[in-house]
N, CA, C and O atoms as a DFTB+ gen file, in Angstrom:
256 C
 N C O
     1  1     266.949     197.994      66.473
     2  2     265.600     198.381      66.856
     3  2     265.355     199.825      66.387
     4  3     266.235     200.652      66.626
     5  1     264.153     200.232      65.693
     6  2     263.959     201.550      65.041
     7  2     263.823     202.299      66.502
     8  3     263.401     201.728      67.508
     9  1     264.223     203.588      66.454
    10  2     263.983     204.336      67.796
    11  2     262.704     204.995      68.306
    12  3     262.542     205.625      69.351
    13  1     261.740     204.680      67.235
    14  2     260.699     205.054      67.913
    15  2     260.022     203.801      68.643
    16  3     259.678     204.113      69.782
    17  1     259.789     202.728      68.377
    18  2     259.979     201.663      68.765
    19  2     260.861     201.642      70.253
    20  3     260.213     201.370      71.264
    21  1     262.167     201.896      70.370
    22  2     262.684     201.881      71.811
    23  2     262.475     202.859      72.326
    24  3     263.411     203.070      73.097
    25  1     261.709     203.694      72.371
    26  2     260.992     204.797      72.956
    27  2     259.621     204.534      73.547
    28  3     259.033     205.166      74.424
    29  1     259.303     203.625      72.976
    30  2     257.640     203.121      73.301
    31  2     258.175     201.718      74.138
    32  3     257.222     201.248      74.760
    33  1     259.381     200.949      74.320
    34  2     259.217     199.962      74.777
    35  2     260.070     200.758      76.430
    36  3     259.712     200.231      77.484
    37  1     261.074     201.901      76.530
    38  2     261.479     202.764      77.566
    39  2     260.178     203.283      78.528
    40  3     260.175     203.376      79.755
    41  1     258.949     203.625      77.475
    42  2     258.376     204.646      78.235
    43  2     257.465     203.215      79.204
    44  3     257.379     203.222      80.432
    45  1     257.079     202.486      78.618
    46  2     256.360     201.287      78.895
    47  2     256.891     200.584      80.334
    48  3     256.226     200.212      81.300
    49  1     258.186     200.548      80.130
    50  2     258.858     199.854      81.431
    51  2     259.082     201.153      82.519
    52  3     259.409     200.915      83.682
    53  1     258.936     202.143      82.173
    54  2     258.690     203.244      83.601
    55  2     257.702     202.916      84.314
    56  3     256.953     202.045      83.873
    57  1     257.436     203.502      85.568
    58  2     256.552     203.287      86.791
    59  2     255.504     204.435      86.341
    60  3     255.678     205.295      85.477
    61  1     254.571     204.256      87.011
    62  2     253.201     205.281      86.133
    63  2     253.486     206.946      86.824
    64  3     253.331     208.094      86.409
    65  1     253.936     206.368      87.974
    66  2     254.312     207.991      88.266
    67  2     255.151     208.948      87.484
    68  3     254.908     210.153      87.433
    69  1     256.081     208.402      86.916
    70  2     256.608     209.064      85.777
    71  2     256.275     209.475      84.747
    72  3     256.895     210.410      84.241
    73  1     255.230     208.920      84.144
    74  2     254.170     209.329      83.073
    75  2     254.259     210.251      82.714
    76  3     254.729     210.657      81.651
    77  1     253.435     211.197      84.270
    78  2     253.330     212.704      84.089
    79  2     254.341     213.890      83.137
    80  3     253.984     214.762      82.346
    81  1     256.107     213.365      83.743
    82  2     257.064     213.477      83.558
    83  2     256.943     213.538      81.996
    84  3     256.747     214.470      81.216
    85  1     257.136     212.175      81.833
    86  2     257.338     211.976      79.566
    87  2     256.482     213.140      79.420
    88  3     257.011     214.146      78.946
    89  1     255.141     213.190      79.772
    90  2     254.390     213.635      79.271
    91  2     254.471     215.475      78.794
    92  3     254.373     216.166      77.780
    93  1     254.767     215.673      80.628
    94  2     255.732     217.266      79.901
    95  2     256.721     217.685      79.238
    96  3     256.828     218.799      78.724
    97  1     257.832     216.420      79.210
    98  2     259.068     216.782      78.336
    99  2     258.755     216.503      76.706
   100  3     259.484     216.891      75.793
   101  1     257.597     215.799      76.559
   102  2     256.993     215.939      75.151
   103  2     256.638     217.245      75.121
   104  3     257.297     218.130      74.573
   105  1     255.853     217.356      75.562
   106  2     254.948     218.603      75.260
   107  2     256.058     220.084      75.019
   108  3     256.108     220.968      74.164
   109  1     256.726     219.817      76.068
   110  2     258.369     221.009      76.064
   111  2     258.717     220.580      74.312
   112  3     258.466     221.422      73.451
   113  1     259.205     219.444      73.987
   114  2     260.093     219.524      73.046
   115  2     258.885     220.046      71.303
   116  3     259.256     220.511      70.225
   117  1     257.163     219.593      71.901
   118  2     256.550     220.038      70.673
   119  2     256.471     221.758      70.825
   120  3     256.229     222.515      69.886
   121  1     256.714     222.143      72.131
   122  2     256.655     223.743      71.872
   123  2     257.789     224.463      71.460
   124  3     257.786     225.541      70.865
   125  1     259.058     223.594      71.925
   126  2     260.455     224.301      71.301
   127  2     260.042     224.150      69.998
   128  3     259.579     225.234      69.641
   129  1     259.957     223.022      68.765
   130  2     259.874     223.135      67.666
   131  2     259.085     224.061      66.844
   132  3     259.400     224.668      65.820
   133  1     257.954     224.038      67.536
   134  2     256.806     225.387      67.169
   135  2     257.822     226.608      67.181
   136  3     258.118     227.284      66.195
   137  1     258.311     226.773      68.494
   138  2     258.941     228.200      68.723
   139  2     260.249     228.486      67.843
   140  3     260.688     229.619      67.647
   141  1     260.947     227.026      67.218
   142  2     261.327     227.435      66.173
   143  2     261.361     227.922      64.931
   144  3     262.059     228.713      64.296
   145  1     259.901     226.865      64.643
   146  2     259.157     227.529      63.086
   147  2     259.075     228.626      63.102
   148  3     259.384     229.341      62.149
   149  1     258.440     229.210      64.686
   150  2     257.954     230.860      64.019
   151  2     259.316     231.483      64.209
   152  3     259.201     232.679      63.943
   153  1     260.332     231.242      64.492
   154  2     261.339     232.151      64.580
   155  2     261.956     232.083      63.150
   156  3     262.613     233.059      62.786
   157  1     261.827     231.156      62.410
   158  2     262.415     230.597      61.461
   159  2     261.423     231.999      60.100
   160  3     261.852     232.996      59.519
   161  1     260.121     231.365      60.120
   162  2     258.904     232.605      59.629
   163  2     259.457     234.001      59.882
   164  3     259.680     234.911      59.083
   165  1     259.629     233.928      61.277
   166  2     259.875     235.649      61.545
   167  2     261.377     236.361      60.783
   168  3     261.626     237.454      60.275
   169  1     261.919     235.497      60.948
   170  2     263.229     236.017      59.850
   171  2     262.788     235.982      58.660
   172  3     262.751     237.051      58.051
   173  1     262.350     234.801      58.021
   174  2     262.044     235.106      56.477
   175  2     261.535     236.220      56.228
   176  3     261.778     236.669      55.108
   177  1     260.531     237.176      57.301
   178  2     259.569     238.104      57.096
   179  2     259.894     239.072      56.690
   180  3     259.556     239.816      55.770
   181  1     260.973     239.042      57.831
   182  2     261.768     240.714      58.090
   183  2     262.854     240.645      56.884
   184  3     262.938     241.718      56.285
   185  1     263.592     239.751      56.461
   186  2     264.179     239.789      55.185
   187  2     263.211     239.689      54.148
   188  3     264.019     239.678      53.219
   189  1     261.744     239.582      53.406
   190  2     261.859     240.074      52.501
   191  2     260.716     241.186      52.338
   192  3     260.186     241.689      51.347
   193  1     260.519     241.400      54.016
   194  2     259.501     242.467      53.692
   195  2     260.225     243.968      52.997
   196  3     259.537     244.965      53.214
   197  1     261.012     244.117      52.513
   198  2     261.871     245.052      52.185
   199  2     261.413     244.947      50.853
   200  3     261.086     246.017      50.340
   201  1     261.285     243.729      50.029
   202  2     260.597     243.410      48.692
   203  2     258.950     243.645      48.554
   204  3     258.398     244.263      47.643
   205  1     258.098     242.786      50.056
   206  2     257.233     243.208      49.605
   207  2     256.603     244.533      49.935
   208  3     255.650     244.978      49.294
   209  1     257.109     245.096      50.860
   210  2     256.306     246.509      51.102
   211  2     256.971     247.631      49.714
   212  3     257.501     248.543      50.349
   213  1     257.018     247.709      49.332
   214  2     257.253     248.444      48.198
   215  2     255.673     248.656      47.190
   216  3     254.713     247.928      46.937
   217  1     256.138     250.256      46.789
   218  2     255.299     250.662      45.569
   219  2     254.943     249.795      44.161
   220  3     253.860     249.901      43.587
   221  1     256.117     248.861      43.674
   222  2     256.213     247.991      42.829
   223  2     255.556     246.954      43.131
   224  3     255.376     246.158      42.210
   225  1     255.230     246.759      43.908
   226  2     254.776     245.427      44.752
   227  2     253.134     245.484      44.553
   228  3     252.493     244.576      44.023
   229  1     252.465     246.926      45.161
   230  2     251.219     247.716      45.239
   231  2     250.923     247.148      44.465
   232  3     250.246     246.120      44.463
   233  1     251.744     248.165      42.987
   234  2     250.670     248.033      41.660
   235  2     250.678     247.008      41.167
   236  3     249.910     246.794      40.230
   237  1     251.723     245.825      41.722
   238  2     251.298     244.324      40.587
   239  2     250.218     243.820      41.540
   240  3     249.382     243.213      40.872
   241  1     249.942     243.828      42.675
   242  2     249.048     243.128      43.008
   243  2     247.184     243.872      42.671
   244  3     246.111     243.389      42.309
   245  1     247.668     245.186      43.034
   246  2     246.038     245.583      43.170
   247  2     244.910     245.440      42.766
   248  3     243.887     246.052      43.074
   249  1     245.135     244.302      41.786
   250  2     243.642     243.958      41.150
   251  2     243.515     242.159      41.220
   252  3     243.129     241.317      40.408
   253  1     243.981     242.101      42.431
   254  2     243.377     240.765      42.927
   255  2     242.881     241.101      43.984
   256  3     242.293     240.274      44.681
């Protein structure tokens, strides 16, 4: 059985009061992933802002 599939046939056989429940531990696991991207962004940043803040950097761009 594909697992998203036994995920939809798990959540289905819960009692409705639990709902609520899935419903926040989704929502938890779409904000951990977010909070990974940007951590993931925020390193790339700080490693190559060293490249782009530079004088060399200035003059190739300044005429866009």
């Amino acid at each position: 059985m594909i697992t998203k599939e036994y995920i939809v046939q798990e959540i289905e056989s819960l009692p409705e009061p639990l709902m609520g429940e899935v419903i926040d531990f989704i929502e938890f696991l779409k904000s951990k992933v977010n909070a990974e991207k940007m951590e993931t962004l925020n390193l790339a940043e700080s490693s190559l802002k060293k490249d782009w803040l530079s004088p060399e950097e200035d003059e190739a761009w300044k005429d866009l």
